[in-house]
N, C-alpha and C positions, 0 to 999 in steps of 0.2 A: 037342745036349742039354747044358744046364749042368748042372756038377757042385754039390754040396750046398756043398761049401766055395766054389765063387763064386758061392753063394748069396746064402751069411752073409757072404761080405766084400763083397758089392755092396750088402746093407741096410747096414751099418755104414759103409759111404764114405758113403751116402747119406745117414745120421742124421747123421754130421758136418758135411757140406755143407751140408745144410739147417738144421739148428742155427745156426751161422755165417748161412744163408742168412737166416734169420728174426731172429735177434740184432741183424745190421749192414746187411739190406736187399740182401745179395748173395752172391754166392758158389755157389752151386746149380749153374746148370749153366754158369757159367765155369769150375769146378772139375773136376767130375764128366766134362763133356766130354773136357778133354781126358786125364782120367786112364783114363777106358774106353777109350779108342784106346790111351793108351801101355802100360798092364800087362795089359790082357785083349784087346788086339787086334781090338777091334770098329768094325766101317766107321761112318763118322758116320752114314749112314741107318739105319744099327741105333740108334742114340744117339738123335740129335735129336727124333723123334719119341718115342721112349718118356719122354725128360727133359721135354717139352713137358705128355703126359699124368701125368705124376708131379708134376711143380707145378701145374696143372691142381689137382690134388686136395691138396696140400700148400697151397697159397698158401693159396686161400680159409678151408684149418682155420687156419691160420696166422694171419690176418686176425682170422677170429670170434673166438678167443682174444685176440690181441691189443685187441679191441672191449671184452671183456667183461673183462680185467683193468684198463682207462683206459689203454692207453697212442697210442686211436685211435677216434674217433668217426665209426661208418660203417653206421648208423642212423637210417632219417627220424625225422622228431617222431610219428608214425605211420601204421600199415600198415595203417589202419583203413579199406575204400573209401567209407565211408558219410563218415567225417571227411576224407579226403582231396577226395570232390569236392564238400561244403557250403564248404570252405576256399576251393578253386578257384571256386566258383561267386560266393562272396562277396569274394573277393580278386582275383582271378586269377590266370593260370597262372606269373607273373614273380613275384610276387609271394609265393605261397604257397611255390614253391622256393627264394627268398631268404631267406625265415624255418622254411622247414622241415624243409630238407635241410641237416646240418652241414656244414660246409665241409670236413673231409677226405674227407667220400662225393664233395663235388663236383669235389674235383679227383680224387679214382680214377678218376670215370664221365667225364671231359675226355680223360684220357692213356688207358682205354679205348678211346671213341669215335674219338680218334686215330690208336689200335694198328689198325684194322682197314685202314687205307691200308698202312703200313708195313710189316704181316705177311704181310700175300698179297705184295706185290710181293718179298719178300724171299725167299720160300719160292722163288719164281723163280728169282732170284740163288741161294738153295745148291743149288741143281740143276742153274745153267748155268755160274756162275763158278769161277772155280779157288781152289782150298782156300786155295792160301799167301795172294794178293789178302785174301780175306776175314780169312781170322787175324792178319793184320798189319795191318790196319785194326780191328779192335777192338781189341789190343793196344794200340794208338797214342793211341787214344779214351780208352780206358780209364784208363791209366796219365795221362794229361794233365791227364784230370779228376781223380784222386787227388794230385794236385799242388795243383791248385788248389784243390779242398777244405782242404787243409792248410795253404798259403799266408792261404786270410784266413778260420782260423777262429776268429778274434777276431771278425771281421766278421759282422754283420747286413743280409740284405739284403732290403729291401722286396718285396713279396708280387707278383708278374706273373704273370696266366693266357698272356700270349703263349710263355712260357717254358715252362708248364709245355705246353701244347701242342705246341711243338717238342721236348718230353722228349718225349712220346706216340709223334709218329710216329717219330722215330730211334732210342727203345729198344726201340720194336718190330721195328723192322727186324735191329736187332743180335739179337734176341731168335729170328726166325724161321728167321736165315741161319746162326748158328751150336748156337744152346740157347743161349747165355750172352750176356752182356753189357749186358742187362736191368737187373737190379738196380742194380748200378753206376751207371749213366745215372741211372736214375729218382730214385736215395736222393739222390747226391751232386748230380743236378741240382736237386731239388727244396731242398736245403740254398742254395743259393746262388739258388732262387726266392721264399727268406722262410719257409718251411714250417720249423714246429719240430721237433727232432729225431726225439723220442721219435714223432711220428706219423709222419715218412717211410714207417717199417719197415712201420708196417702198413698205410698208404696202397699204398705197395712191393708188397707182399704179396696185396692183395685184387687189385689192378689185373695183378699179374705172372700171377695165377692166371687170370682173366677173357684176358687175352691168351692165353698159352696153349692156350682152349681154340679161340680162331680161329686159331691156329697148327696147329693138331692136322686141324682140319677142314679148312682149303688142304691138307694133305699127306695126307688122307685123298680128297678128289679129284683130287688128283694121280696118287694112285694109289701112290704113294713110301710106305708103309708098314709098320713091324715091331715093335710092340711089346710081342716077349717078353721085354722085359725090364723093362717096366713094375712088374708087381707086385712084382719085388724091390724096386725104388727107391721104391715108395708107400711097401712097408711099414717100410722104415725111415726116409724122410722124414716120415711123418705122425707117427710115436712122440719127433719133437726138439719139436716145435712146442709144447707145453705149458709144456716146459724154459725155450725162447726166448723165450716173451713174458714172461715171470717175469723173468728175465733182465734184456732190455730196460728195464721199470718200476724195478728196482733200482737202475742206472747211473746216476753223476752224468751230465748234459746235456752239460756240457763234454769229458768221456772219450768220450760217445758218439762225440760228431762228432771227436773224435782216430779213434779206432777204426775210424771208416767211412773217413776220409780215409786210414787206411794200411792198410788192407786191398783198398781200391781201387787204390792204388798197387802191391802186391803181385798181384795176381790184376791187373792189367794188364802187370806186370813178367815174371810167370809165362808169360803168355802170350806174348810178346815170345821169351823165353829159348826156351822150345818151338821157335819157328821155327827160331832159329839154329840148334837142336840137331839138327831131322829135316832140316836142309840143308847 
């Protein structure tokens, strides 16, 4: 039975993380993971799953906010079935999603479609692989791409779907094997695939939420299970999201991509430092 006070300090880790997590495109459960193992002592299958179902529910509010303040467009032209298949019938189907669907839905539902190779095989791996393996290989990942975010963020790079596909399936895999290392991949990769800043976060955001919830479902057939501690972490992740997309919209463009480049370095650093510490 948890006690009232690690209630209230597991929503309030949780509103920080995610604030952070919805602001810069990361941070959720790179954080959160490994801070519930080190001060409250709970086993990563207690974790993983419930961090999985808590963005689950956070990314997507995360996202629609995001949507509805402009800082991401993740909206057909519409949701109309009547206009949608006189469009298709008159156009066809290439054709009507070229001009219909904005281009940030379309790379959400790309690195989605990708996620569901990478999450099931992954959920494998945290169940059969050894802990240190996997933590030191995000770490490594992590911290590497916050380098190179930083290194040419003067730099503009021309728009690749092969890129942003190879995000899809390797942050899902980080994403399955530990809770974390999701955002990081997606924001900072998707930065260096041409994608403007201010929509990463909420590209980030809708797609991290959608994964998720086929993370949740492999580890709910698996039968690996526990998530009492879920609705601590909704109820304070879903109450930053408001904050964070306001946030986001306000930011010079330039600061952004400082901000994601050294917070990714950080939170890959963190995790790095963690190993030395528990060995």
């Amino acid at each position: 039975m948890v006690s009232w006070e690690t209630v209230l300090l597991l929503m309030i880790i949780a509103f920080i993380a995610e604030y952070i997590d919805s602001t810069v495109g990361m941070g959720y459960g790179t954080t959160l993971t490994p801070i519930l193992m080190l001060l409250f002592g709970f086993a990563p299958l207690q974790i993983v799953p419930a961090v999985l179902l808590s963005e689950l529910i956070t990314g997507i509010t995360a996202a629609a906010i995001h949507h509805r303040v402009g800082n991401v467009s993740l909206m057909p032209r519409s949701l109309n079935p009547g206009f949608i298949f006189n469009r298709v019938k008159e156009h066809g189907i290439r054709e009507s999603v070229r001009t219909g669907v904005p281009i940030h839905l379309k790379i959400a539902l790309v690195i989605i479609s990708c996620s569901i190779l990478g999450t099931l095989v992954s959920v494998y791996a945290a169940l059969n692989l050894p802990k240190l393996y996997v933590k030191l290989y995000i770490g490594v990942l992590i911290f590497v791409l916050g380098v190179f975010v930083l290194v040419t963020s003067n730099r503009k790079f021309p728009f690749s779907w092969k890129k942003i596909v190879s995000l899809g399936i390797l942050a899902s895999f980080n994403k399955g094997i530990s809770g974390g290392g999701y955002g990081p991949l997606v924001t900072g990769g998707q930065l260096l695939s041409g994608v403007e800043e201010r929509s990463t976060v909420g590209i980030t955001s809708f797609s991290e939420g959608i994964t998720c919830f086929i993370g949740i479902t492999a580890y709910f057939i698996a039968g690996e299970i526990d998530l009492s501690l879920a609705p601590y972490l909704v109820v304070g992740a879903v109450a930053s999201a408001p904050l964070s997309a306001y946030t986001v919209k306000i930011i010079p463009i330039r600061h952004l991509r400082l901000i994601i480049g050294i917070v990714t370095i950080i939170l890959g650093a963190s995790t790095l430092l963690q190993i030395f510490l528990s060995n």
